[in-house]
PARO-399671 format. One record per residue (C-alpha): x, z, y. Coordinates in steps of 0.25 Angstrom, whole numbers, plus 2048, in hexadecimal, padded with zeros to 3 digits. Example, Ala and Ser with C-alpha at 12.3 -4.5 7.8 and 13.67 -1.06 7.14 Angstrom:
2
83181F7EE/83781D7FC/
This chain:
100
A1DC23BB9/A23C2EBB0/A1BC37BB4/A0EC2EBB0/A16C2DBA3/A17C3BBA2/A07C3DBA3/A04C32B9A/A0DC3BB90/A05C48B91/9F9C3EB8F/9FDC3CB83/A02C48B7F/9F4C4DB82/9ECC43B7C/9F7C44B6F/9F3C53B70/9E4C52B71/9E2C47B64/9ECC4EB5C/9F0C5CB5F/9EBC69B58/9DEC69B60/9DEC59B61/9D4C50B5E/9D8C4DB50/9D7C5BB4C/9CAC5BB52/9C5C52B4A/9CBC58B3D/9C4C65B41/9B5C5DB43/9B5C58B37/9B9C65B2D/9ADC6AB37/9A5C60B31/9A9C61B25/9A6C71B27/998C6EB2E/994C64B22/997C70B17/991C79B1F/983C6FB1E/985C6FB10/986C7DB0C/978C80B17/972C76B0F/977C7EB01/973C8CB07/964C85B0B/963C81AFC/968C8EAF7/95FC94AFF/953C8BAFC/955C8FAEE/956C9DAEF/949C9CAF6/944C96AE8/949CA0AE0/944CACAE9/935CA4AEA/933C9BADD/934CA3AD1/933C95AC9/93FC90AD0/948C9CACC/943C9BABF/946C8CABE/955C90AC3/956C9BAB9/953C90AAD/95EC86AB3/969C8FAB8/968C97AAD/962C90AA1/958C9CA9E/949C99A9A/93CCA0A98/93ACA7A89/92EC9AA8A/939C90A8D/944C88A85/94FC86A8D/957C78A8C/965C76A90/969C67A93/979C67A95/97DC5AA9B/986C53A96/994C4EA99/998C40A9B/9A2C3CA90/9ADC39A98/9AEC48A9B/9ADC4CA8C/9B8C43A8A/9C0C4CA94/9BCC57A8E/9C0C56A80/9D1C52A85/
Protein backbone atom coordinates (compact mmCIF):
# COMPACT_ATOMS: atom_id res chain seq x y z
CA UNK A 1 0.00 0.00 0.00
CA UNK A 2 2.56 2.70 0.62
CA UNK A 3 4.52 1.72 -1.82
CA UNK A 4 1.50 2.36 -4.38
CA UNK A 5 1.26 5.62 -2.60
CA UNK A 6 4.70 6.22 -3.28
CA UNK A 7 4.22 5.70 -7.11
CA UNK A 8 1.18 7.73 -7.31
CA UNK A 9 3.48 10.55 -5.78
CA UNK A 10 6.27 10.33 -8.55
CA UNK A 11 3.23 10.42 -10.91
CA UNK A 12 2.38 13.49 -10.06
CA UNK A 13 5.52 14.80 -9.51
CA UNK A 14 6.17 13.85 -13.13
CA UNK A 15 2.95 15.05 -14.55
CA UNK A 16 3.55 18.39 -12.33
CA UNK A 17 6.86 18.57 -14.11
CA UNK A 18 5.88 17.80 -17.69
CA UNK A 19 2.81 20.79 -17.69
CA UNK A 20 4.77 23.24 -15.68
CA UNK A 21 8.47 22.73 -15.61
CA UNK A 22 10.96 24.75 -17.74
CA UNK A 23 10.43 22.53 -20.78
CA UNK A 24 6.80 21.95 -19.85
CA UNK A 25 3.82 22.13 -21.73
CA UNK A 26 2.95 25.66 -20.68
CA UNK A 27 6.30 27.04 -21.85
CA UNK A 28 5.73 25.20 -25.03
CA UNK A 29 2.91 26.90 -25.82
CA UNK A 30 4.39 30.45 -24.83
CA UNK A 31 7.13 29.52 -27.12
CA UNK A 32 4.46 28.60 -30.28
CA UNK A 33 2.80 31.45 -30.22
CA UNK A 34 5.91 34.21 -30.26
CA UNK A 35 6.78 31.75 -33.18
CA UNK A 36 3.67 32.64 -34.76
CA UNK A 37 3.87 35.86 -33.94
CA UNK A 38 7.55 35.73 -35.67
CA UNK A 39 6.26 33.62 -38.83
CA UNK A 40 3.31 36.31 -39.34
CA UNK A 41 6.11 39.25 -39.53
CA UNK A 42 8.16 37.39 -41.39
CA UNK A 43 4.97 37.17 -44.05
CA UNK A 44 4.55 40.70 -43.98
CA UNK A 45 7.93 41.94 -44.48
CA UNK A 46 8.12 39.01 -47.77
CA UNK A 47 5.07 40.65 -48.95
CA UNK A 48 6.83 44.35 -48.35
CA UNK A 49 10.20 43.13 -50.05
CA UNK A 50 7.88 41.58 -53.13
CA UNK A 51 6.28 45.16 -53.41
CA UNK A 52 9.54 47.02 -53.11
CA UNK A 53 10.92 44.84 -55.43
CA UNK A 54 7.93 45.13 -57.92
CA UNK A 55 8.55 48.82 -57.83
CA UNK A 56 12.02 48.87 -58.53
CA UNK A 57 11.27 46.78 -61.34
CA UNK A 58 9.11 50.01 -62.48
CA UNK A 59 11.57 52.55 -61.97
CA UNK A 60 14.32 50.48 -63.84
CA UNK A 61 11.69 49.59 -66.95
CA UNK A 62 8.96 52.62 -67.05
CA UNK A 63 10.73 55.84 -67.46
CA UNK A 64 6.91 57.38 -66.98
CA UNK A 65 6.63 55.86 -63.68
CA UNK A 66 9.85 57.32 -62.43
CA UNK A 67 8.90 60.41 -63.55
CA UNK A 68 5.50 60.22 -62.09
CA UNK A 69 7.44 59.46 -58.55
CA UNK A 70 9.82 62.15 -59.00
CA UNK A 71 6.73 64.96 -59.34
CA UNK A 72 5.23 63.31 -55.99
CA UNK A 73 8.10 62.67 -53.87
CA UNK A 74 9.73 65.44 -54.69
CA UNK A 75 7.13 68.10 -56.03
CA UNK A 76 9.38 68.99 -59.06
CA UNK A 77 7.86 69.51 -62.66
CA UNK A 78 8.58 69.97 -66.15
CA UNK A 79 9.74 73.73 -67.35
CA UNK A 80 6.04 73.12 -69.63
CA UNK A 81 4.22 72.30 -66.22
CA UNK A 82 2.63 74.38 -63.24
CA UNK A 83 3.01 72.56 -60.20
CA UNK A 84 0.29 72.62 -57.46
CA UNK A 85 0.63 71.87 -53.85
CA UNK A 86 -2.73 70.86 -51.95
CA UNK A 87 -1.82 70.57 -48.00
CA UNK A 88 -4.43 68.78 -46.21
CA UNK A 89 -5.84 70.21 -43.81
CA UNK A 90 -6.04 69.58 -40.18
CA UNK A 91 -9.29 68.93 -38.08
CA UNK A 92 -9.86 71.71 -35.64
CA UNK A 93 -9.73 69.79 -32.63
CA UNK A 94 -5.95 69.55 -33.25
CA UNK A 95 -5.50 73.33 -33.96
CA UNK A 96 -7.02 73.68 -30.85
CA UNK A 97 -4.23 71.68 -29.35
CA UNK A 98 -1.92 73.34 -31.06
CA UNK A 99 -2.41 76.82 -30.13
CA UNK A 100 -2.28 75.94 -25.90
Amino acid sequence: MKLNITFIIIIFILIGFLIFGHNGILKYQELAKIKSGYEDKITQIDEKVAELNRELELVRKDREYLEMLIKKELNMKKSDEDLYIIEKKKPAAEDQKTDK
